[in-house]
N, C-alpha and C positions, 0 to 999 in steps of 0.2 A: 430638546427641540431646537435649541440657540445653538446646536454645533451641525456643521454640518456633515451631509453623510461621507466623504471624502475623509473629513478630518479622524471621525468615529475609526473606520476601517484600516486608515493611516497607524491610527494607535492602537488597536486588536492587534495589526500585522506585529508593532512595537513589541510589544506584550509576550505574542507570541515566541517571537526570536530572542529575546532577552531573557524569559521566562520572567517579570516583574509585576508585580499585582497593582492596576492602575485602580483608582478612587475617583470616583469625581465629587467634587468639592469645592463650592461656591462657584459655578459656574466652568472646573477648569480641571484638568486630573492632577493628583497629588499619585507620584511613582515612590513609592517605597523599597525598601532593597532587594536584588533579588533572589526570588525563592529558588533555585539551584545554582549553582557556580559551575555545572557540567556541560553548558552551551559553547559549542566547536563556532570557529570561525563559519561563515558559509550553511547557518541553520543545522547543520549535521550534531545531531544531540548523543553525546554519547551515553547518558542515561539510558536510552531503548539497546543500547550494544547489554548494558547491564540488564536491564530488565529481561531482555534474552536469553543472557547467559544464565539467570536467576530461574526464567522457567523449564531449562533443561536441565540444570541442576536438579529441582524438585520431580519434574517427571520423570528424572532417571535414563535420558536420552544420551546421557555421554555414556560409554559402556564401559572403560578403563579410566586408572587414576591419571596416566597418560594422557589423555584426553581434556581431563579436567585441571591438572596442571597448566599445562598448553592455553588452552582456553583461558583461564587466571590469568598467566602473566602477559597472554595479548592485551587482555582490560586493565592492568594495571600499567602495560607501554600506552595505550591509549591514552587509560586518566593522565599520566604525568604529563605527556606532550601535547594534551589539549583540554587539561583544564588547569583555570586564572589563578594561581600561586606566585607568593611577592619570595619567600624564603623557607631555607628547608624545614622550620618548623610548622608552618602553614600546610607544606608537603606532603607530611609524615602524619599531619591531622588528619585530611584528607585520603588518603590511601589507608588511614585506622577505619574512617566513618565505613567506604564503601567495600572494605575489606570485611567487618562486621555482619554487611547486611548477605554479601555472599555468603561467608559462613554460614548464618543463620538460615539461610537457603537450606543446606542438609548437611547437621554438626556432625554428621556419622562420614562424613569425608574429609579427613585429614591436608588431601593437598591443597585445598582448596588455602587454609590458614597456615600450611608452611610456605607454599609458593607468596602469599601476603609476607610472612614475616622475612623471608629472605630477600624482597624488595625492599621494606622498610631499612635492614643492614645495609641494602646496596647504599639504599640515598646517605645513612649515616657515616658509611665509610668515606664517599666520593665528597662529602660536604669536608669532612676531619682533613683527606687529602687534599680536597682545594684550600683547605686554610693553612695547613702547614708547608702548601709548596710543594709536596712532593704527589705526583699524580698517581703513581705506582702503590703507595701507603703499603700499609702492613699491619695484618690481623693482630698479630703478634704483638707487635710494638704497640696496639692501640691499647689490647687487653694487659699487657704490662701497668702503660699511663694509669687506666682506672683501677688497678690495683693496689699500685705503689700511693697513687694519689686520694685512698679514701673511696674510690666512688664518686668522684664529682661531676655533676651534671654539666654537659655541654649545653651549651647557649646556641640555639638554632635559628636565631631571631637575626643572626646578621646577612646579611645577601653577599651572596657570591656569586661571581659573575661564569657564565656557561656552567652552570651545574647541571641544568636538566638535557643540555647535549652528553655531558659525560656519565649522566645515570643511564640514559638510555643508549648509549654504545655499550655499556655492561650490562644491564638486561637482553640486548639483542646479542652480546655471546653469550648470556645462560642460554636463551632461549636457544642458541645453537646446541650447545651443552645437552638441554634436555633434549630438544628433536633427535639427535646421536645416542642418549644414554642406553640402550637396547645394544647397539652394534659394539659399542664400548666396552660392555658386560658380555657381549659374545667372544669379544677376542680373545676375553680373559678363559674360555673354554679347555683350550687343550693342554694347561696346566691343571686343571682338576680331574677332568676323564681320561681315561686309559682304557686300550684298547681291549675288546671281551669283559669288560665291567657292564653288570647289570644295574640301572640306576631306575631307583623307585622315586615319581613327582605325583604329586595330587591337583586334579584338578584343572582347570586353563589358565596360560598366565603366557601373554605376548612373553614377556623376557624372558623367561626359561623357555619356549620352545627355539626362540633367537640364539637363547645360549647351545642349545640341544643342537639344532641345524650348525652351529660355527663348530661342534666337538666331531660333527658327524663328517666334514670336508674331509678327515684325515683322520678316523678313527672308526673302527667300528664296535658298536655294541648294543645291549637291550634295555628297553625302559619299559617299565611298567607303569599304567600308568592307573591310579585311583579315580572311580568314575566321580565321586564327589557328590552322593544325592544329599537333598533331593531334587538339588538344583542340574545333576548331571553333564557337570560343564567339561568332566575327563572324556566323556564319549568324543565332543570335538578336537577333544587336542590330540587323543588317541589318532582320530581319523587324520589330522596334519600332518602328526610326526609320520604314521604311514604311507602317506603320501610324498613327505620328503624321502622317505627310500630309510625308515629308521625300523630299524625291528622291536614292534610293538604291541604289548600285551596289555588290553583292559583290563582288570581288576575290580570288584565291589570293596567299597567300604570296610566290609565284613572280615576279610580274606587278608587285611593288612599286618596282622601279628603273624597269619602262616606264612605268608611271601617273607618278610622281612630279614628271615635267618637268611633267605640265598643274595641278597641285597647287598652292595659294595655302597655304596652310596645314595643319598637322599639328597635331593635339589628340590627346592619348592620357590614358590612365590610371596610376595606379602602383601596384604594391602598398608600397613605401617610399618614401622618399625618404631616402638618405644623408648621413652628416655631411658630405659633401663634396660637396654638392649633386648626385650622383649617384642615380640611379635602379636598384629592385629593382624590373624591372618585368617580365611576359609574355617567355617566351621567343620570339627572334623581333622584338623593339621595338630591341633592338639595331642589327640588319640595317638597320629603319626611319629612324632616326636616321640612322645612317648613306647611308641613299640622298637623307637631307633634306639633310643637308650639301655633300652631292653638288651637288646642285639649288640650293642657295641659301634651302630653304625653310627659315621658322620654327617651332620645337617648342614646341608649347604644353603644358603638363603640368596638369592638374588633379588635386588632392588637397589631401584634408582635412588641418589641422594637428596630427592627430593620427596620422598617417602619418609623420612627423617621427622621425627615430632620431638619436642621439648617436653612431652606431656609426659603423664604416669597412667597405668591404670586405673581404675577406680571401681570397685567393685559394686558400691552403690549407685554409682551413675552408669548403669547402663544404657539410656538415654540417649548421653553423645558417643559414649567408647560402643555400642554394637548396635546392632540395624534389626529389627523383629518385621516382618514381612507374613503376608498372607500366610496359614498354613494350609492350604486348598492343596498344594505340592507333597504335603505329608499326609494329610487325609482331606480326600474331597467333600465337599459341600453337599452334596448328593448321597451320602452315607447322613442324614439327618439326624436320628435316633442316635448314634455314637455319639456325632458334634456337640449333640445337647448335654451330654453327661460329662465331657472332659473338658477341659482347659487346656490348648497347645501355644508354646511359644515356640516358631522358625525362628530362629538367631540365625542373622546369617556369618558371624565371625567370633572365634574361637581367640581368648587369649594363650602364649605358649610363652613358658619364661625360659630367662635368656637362659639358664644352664643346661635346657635343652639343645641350644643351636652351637654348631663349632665354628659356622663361619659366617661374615656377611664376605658378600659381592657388589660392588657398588661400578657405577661408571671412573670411580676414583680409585679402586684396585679392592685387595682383600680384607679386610679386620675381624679384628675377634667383637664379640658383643660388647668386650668392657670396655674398647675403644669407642662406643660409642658417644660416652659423653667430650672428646675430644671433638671428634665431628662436629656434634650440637654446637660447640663454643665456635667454631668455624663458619658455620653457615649461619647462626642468628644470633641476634644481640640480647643481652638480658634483660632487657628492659620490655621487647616484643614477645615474652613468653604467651603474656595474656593482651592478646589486642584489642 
């Protein structure tokens, strides 16, 4: 009642903008520290950019890893360039905390926590390079130092000066990087296809129709294509590629060990790619793989390098490695009597090990599976395995 209503509203407004939890106490507010360190110059909270990205995550509104990639490393140029960090170990706290809570969002999406850890590398490389002078630095040379040196831990705690302009001039070329990765992998096309080859893909997958459309400018030939139930996501790509002017035949599930004897080659998609050159891919691609080896055929895999995990499988954790979804798509709800008597689990992604696959295709050219762990050392640091 001794304050007046000017002053009150003066300091709600306070409160608000700063995010700080006021007390009052003996006549007077006591401001404690505050409770987010994610308030943008100009009221613009970038907490609600997260919390966004968090509820589409969970609902499922991004449709591609593409998408959520993207989305990831926008919120993490965002955090770095507008929230209050003194040095790069304050940074790397920071980008661990709200990298977590996306994860945590839906652990069954991989890019969500590599596009995290391959920020984390940027700041650590561009902090290593502003100390030693050289702006340009070098993976190489750095993995050298912590090898020959023991492992010793770098000291993050000293400030350097324009660090956070030179992290985000290198996120803003990944982010070019990945926006291209699709076109990148197309160009790589007409070294792998040849003209009158029948090539068997499963399922929908942006990159492989990208790769299929860049083979088809200057080549002709037939794809078959697995319709992928019970999700049925082949019937779409079937209808694209024939739409792009590609000669295209649906196929069931079923019908995949008959096709496969006239099959030159196998191109698929992934949703991962495993530290062990392994694939988190379509439930179903398994099978495929499988019926390739059979035949003698080649498995071509296309994905972005940021598909790339540091993980392993786990067979007991199916939890975070695979996604279980309604099964109303395998037997409807409406069939009562049956539902009540069985137990079904929809898995919607199949593991497939590496000695099924002959090649990856990346935005960065072609490798075998075993080069994978080279990649890994390249794109993230060991220390950001577990964030």
């Amino acid at each position: 009642s001794f304050l007046s209503s000017s002053f009150v509203q003066l300091c709600l407004l306070a409160i608000r903008k700063t995010r700080t939890l006021a007390v009052p106490l003996g006549g007077c507010f006591l401001v404690n520290a505050p409770l987010n360190c994610l308030t943008m110059p100009g009221g613009d909270d970038i907490s609600d950019r997260i919390d966004a990205f968090l509820l589409d995550l969970r609902l499922g509104r991004l449709q591609s890893s593409y998408e959520v990639a993207r989305g990831t490393m926008l919120i993490m140029r965002k955090l770095i360039s507008q929230c209050r960090w003194g040095c790069a170990g304050e940074l790397l706290e920071r980008i661990r905390v709200e990298g977590k809570k996306l994860v945590s969002a839906h652990p069954s999406e991989t890019a969500v926590a590599n596009i995290v850890r391959r920020v984390l590398k940027i700041v650590r490389d561009e902090y290593a390079s502003a100390l030693k002078g050289d702006k340009a630095g070098s993976d190489v040379g750095s993995e050298l130092h912590v090898l020959f040196s023991g492992g010793a831990e770098t000291d993050y705690s000293k400030p350097v000066p324009n660090l956070k302009a030179s992290v985000i001039e290198v996120i803003n070329e990944h982010l070019s990087d990945l926006e291209g990765s699709a076109d990148n992998i197309a160009s790589q096309a007409l070294e792998h296809i040849h003209s009158d080859e029948v090539i068997m893909t499963f399922g929908k997958s942006t990159t492989v129709h990208a790769f299929l459309k860049g083979a088809a400018r200057k080549r002709k030939f037939h794809v078959i294509v697995i319709e992928s139930g019970p999700s049925y996501q082949g019937q779409v790509m079937a209808k694209k590629l024939s739409d792009a002017g590609i000669e295209t035949t649906l196929a069931t599930d079923s019908a995949i060990f008959a096709l496969m004897s006239r099959v030159n080659t196998v191109i698929i998609g992934t949703h991962t790619v495993m530290a062990d050159g392994g694939l988190k891919a379509l439930n179903g691609v398994h099978a495929l793989a499988l019926a390739a080896k059979h035949h003698s055929v080649p498995v071509i895999v296309c994905a972005a390098l940021f598909k790339l995990s540091p993980h392993f499988p786990c067979s007991y954790d199916q939890d975070t490695f695979n996604k279980i979804v309604s099964p109303h798509d395998v037997m409807s709800f409406s069939e009562g009597d049956r539902v009540s008597k069985v137990q079904i689990q929809n898995a919607v992604f199949d593991y497939v090990p590496p000695d099924l696959v002959s090649l990856f295709i990346s935005n960065g050219g072609g490798n075998a599976p075993s080069y994978v762990y080279r990649l890994l050392s390249e794109m993230y640091h060991v220390d950001d395995q577990d964030i």
